[in-house]
MIDOSE-1310 file (N, C-alpha, C; in nm, 2 decimals, decimal comma, always signed):
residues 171
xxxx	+7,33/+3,45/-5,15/+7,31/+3,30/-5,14/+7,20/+3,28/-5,04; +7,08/+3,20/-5,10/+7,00/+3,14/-4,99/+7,07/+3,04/-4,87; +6,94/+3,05/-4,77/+7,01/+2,94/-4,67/+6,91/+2,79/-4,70; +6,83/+2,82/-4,78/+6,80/+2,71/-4,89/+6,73/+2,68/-4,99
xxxx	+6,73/+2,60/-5,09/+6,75/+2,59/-5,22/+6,59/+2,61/-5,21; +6,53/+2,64/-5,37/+6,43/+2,63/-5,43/+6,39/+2,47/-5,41; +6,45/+2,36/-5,45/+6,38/+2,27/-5,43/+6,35/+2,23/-5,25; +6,41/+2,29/-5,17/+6,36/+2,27/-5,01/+6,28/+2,34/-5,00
xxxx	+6,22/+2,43/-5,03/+6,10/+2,55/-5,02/+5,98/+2,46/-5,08; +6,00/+2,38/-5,20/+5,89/+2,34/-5,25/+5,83/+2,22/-5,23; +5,93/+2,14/-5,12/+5,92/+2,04/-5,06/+5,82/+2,08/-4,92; +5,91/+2,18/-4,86/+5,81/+2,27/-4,77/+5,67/+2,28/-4,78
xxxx	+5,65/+2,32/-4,87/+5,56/+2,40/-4,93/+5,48/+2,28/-4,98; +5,51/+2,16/-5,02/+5,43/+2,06/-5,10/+5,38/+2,11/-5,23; +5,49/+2,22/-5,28/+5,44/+2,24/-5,45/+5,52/+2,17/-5,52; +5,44/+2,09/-5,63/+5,51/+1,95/-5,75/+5,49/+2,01/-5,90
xxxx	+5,47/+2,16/-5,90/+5,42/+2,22/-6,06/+5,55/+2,36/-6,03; +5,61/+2,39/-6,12/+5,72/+2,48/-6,18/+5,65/+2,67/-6,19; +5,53/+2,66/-6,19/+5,47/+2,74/-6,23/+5,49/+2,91/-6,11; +5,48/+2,85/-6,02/+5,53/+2,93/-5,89/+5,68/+2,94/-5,83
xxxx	+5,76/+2,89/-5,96/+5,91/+2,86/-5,88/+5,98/+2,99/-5,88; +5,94/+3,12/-5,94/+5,97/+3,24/-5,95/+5,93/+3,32/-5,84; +5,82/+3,31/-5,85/+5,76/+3,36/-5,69/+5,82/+3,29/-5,53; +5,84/+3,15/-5,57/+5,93/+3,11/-5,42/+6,06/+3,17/-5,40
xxxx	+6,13/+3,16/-5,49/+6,25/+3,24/-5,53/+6,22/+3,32/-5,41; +6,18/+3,45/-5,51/+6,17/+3,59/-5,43/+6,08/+3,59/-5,29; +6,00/+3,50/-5,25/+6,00/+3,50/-5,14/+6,08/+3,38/-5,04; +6,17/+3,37/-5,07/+6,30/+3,29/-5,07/+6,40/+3,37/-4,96
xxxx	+6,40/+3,50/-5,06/+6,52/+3,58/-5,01/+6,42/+3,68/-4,90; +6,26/+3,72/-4,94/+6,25/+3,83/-4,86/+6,20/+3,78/-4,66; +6,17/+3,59/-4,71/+6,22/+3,57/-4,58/+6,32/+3,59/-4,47; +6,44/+3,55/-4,59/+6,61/+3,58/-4,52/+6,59/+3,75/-4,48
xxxx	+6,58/+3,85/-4,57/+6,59/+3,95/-4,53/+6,52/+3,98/-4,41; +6,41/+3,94/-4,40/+6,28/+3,98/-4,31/+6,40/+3,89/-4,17; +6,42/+3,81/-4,18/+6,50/+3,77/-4,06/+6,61/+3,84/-3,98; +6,70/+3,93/-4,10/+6,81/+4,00/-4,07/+6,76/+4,11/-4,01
xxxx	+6,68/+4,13/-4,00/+6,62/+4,30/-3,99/+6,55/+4,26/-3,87; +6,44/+4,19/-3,86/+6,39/+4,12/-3,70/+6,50/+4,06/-3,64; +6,62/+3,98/-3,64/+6,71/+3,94/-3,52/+6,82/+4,04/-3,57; +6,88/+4,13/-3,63/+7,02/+4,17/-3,65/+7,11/+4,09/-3,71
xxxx	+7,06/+3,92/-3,73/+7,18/+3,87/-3,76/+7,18/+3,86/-3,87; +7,32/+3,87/-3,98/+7,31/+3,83/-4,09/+7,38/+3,69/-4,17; +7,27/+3,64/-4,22/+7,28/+3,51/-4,26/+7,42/+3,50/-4,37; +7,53/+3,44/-4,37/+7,63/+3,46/-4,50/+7,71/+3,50/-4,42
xxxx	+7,85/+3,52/-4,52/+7,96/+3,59/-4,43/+7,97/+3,72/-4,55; +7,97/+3,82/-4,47/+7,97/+3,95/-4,56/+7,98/+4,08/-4,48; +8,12/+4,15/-4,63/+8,17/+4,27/-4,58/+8,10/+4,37/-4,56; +8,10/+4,41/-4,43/+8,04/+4,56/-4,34/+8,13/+4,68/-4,36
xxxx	+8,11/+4,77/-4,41/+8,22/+4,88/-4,35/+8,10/+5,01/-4,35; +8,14/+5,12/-4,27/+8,04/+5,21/-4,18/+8,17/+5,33/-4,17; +8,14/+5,48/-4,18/+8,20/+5,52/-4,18/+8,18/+5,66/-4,08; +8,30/+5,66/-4,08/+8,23/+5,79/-3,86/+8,35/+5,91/-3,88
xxxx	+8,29/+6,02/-3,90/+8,36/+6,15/-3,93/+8,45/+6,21/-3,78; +8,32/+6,16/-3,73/+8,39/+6,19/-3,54/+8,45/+6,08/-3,45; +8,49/+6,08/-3,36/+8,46/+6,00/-3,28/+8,36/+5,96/-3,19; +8,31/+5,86/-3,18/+8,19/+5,85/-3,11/+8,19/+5,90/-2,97
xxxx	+8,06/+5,94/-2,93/+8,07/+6,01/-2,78/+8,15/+5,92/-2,70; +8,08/+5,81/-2,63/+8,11/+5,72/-2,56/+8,25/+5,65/-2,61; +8,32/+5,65/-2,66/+8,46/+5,57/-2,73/+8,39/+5,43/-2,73; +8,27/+5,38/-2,83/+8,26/+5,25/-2,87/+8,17/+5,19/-2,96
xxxx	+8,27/+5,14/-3,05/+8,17/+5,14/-3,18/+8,06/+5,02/-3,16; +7,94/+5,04/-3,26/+7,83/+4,94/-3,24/+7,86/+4,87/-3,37; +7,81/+4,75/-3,35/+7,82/+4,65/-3,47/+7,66/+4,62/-3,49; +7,61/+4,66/-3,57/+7,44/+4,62/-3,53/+7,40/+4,53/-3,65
xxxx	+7,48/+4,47/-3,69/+7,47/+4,30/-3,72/+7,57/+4,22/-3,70; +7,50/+4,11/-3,66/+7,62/+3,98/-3,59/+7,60/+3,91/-3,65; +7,62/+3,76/-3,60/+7,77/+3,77/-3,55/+7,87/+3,84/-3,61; +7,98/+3,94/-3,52/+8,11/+3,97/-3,58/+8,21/+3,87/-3,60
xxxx	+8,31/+3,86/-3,70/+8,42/+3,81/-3,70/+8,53/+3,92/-3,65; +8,54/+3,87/-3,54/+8,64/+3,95/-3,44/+8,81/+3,99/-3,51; +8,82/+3,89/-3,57/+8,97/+3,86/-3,64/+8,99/+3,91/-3,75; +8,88/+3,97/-3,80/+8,88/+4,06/-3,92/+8,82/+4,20/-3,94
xxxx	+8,81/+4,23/-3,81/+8,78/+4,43/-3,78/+8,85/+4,51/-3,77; +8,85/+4,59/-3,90/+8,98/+4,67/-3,89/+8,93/+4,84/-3,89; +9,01/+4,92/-3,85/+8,97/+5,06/-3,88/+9,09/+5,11/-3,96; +9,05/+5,21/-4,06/+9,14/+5,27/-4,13/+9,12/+5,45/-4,14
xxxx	+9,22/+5,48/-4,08/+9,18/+5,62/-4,08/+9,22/+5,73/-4,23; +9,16/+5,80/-4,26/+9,19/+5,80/-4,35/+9,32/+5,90/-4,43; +9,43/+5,89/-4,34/+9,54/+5,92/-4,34/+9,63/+5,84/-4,28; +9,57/+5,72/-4,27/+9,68/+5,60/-4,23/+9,64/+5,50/-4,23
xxxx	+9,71/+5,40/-4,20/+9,69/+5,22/-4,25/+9,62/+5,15/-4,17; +9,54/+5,05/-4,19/+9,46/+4,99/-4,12/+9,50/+4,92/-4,02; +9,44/+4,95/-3,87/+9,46/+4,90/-3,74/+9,36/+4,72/-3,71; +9,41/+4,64/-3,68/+9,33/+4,52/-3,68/+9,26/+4,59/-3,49
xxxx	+9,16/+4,55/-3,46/+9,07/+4,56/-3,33/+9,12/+4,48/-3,26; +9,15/+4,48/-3,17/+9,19/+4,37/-3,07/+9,04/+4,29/-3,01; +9,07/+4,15/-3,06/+8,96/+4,05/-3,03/+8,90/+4,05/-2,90; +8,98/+4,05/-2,79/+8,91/+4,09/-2,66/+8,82/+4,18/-2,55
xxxx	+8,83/+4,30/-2,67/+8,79/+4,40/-2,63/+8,66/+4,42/-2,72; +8,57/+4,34/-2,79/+8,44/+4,31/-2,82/+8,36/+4,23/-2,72; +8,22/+4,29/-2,71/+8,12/+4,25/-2,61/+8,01/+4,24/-2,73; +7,96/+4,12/-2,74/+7,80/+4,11/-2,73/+7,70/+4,16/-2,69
xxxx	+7,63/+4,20/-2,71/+7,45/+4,23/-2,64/+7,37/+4,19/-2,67; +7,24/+4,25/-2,67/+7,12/+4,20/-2,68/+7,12/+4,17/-2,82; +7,15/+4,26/-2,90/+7,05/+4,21/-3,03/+7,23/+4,33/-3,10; +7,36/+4,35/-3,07/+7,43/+4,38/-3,14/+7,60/+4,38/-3,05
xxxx	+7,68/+4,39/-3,13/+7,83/+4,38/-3,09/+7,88/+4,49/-3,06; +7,90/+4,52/-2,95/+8,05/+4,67/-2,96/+8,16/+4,64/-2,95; +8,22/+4,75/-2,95/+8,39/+4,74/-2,95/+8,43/+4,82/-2,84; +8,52/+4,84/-2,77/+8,57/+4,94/-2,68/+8,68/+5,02/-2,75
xxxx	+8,69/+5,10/-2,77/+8,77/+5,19/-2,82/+8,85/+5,27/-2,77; +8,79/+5,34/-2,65/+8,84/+5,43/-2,54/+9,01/+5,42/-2,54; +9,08/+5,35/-2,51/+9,16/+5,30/-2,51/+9,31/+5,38/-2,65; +9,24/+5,28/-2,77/+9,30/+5,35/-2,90/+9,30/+5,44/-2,92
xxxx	+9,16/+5,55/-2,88/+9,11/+5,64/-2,96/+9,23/+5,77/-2,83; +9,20/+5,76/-2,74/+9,31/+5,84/-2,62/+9,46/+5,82/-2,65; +9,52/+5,71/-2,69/+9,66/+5,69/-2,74/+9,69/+5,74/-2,91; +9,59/+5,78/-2,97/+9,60/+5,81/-3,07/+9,59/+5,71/-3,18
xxxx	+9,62/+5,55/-3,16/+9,60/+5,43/-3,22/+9,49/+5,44/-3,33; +9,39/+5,51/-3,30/+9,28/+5,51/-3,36/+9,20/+5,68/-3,43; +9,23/+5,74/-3,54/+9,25/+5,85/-3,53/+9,10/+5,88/-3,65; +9,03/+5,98/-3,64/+8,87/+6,03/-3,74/+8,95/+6,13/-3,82
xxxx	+8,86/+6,14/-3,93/+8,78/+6,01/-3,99/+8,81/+5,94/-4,06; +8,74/+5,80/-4,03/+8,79/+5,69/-4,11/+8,69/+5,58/-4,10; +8,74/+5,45/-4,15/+8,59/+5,35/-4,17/+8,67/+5,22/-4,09; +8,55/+5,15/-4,04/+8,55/+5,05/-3,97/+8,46/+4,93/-4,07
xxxx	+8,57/+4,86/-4,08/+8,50/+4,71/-4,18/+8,51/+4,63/-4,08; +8,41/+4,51/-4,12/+8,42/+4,37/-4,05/+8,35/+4,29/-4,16; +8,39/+4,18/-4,06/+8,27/+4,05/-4,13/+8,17/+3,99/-4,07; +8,11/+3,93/-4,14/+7,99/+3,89/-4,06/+8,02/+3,75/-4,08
xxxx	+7,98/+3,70/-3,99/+8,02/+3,53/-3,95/+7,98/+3,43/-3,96; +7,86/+3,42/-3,98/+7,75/+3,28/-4,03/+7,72/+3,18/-4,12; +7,86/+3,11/-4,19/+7,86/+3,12/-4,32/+7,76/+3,01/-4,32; +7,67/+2,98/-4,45/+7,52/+2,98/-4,49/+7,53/+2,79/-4,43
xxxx	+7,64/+2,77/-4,48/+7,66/+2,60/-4,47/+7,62/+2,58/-4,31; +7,62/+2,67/-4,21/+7,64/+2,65/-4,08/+7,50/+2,73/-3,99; +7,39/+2,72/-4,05/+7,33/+2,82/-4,06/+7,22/+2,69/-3,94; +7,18/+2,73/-3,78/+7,16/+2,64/-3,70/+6,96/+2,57/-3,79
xxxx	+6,99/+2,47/-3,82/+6,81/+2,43/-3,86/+6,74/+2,50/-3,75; +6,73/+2,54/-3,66/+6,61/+2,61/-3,60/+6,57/+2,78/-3,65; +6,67/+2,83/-3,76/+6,70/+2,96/-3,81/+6,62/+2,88/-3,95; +6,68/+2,76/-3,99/+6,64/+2,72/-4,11/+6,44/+2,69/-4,15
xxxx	+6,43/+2,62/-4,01/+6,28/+2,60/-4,00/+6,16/+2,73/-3,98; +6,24/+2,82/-3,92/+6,18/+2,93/-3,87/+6,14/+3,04/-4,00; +6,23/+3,02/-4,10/+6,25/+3,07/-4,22/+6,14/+3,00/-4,33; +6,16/+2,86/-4,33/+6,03/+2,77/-4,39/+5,90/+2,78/-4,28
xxxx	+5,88/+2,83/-4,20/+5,74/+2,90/-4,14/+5,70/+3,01/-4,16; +5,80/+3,09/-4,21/+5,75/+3,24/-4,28/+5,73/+3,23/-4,43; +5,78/+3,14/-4,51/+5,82/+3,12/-4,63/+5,67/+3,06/-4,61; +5,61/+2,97/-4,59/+5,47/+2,88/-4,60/+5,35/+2,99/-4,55
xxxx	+5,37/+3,09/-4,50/+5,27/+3,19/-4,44/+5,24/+3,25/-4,58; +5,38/+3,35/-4,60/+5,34/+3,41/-4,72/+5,30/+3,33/-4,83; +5,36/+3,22/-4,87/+5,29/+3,12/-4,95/+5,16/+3,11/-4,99; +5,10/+3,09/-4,85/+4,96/+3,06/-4,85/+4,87/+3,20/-4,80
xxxx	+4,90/+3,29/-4,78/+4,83/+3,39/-4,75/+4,88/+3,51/-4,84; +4,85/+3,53/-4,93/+4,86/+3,64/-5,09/+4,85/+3,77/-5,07; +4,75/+3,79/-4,94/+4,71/+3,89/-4,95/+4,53/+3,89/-4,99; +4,48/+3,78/-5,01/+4,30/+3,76/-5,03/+4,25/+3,71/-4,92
xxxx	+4,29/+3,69/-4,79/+4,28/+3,61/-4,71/+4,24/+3,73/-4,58; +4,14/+3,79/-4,51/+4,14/+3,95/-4,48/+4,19/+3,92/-4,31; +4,17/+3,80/-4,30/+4,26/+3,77/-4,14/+4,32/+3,61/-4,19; +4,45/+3,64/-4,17/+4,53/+3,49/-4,19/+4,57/+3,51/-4,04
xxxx	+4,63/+3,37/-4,07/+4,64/+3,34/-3,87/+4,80/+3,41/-3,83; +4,77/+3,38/-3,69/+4,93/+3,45/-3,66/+5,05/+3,34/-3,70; +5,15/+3,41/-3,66/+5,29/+3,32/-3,72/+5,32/+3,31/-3,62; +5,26/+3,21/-3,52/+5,35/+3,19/-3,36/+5,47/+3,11/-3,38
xxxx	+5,48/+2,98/-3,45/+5,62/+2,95/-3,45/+5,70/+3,04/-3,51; +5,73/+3,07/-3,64/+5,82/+3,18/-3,66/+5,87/+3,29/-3,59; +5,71/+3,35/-3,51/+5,80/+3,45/-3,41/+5,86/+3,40/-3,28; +5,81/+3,29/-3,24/+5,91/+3,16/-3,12/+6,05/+3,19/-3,15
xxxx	+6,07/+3,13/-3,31/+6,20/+3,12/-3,33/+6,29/+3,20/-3,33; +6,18/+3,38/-3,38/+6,33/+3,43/-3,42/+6,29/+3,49/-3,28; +6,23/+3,53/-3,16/+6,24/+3,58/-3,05/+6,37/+3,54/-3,00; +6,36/+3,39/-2,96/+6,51/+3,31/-2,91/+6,58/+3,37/-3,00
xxxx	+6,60/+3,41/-3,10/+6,74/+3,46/-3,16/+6,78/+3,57/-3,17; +6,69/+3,66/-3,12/+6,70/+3,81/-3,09/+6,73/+3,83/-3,01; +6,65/+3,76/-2,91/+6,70/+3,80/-2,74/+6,75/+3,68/-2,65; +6,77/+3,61/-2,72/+6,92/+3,50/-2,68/+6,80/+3,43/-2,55
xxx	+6,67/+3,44/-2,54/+6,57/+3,39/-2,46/+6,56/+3,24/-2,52; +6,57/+3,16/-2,41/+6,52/+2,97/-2,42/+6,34/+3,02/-2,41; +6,25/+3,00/-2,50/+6,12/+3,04/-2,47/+6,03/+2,88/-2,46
């Protein structure tokens, strides 16, 4: 699911002809993506699961897209039933989520190998307009720059926006 429709791209965009609505489309979504991959966060709410043969060195798993849904991280080993994570013992970072584990993984609570699912938390309806505009600044670059253009200008607003949302910086 976009975080917005074909007709807000073309409104963006100031295109009033159908002829290019296939092409906004797809650069629709490869903005969203290009976002997920520059800030880690992923736009939507959607199932993660990651699977760890060992236990990690440190006892603590990485979430390396956020937001997590704390209330729905479970581990299941795969000789036993799924453990819910205790919500308080996740930390934030720069640009991903961990877990502390140390804890389960010494009491045995938490036993390899097995998989760690979560959710991701952003659902699209709630998605902040400065993520939305930042998105229609990348969306209007590629738009207008094809690839015939042998120096197109930089994308200083776009990278403003998603910098603040990578590194949680007021710029």
């Amino acid at each position: 699911m976009s975080v917005f429709s074909l007709a807000d791209a073309k409104a963006h965009l100031r295109v009033f002809h159908a002829e290019d609505d296939a092409y906004i489309t797809t650069l629709i979504t490869v903005v969203q993506e290009e976002w997920e991959q520059v800030t880690h966060m992923r736009l939507g709410i959607v199932s993660i699961s990651r699977r760890y043969d060992l236990k990690p060195d440190d006892g603590y798993f990485r979430f390396d897209l956020y937001p997590v849904n704390t209330a729905n991280a479970t581990w299941t080993a795969d000789n036993g039933s799924p453990v819910t994570l205790t919500a308080s013992k996740f930390r934030t970072l720069e640009y991903f989520s961990i877990y502390d584990a140390r804890e389960e993984i010494d009491l045995g609570t938490i036993a390899f190998p097995g998989t760690l699912a979560y959710l991701t938390s952003l659902p699209i309806a709630s998605v902040p307009v400065s993520i939305q505009q930042a998105l229609k600044l990348r969306l209007a670059y590629y738009y207008a720059y094809r690839g015939d253009d042998p120096t197109p200008p930089d994308c200083d607003g776009y990278n403003i926006l998603a910098a603040r949302w990578r590194t949680g910086a007021i710029l």
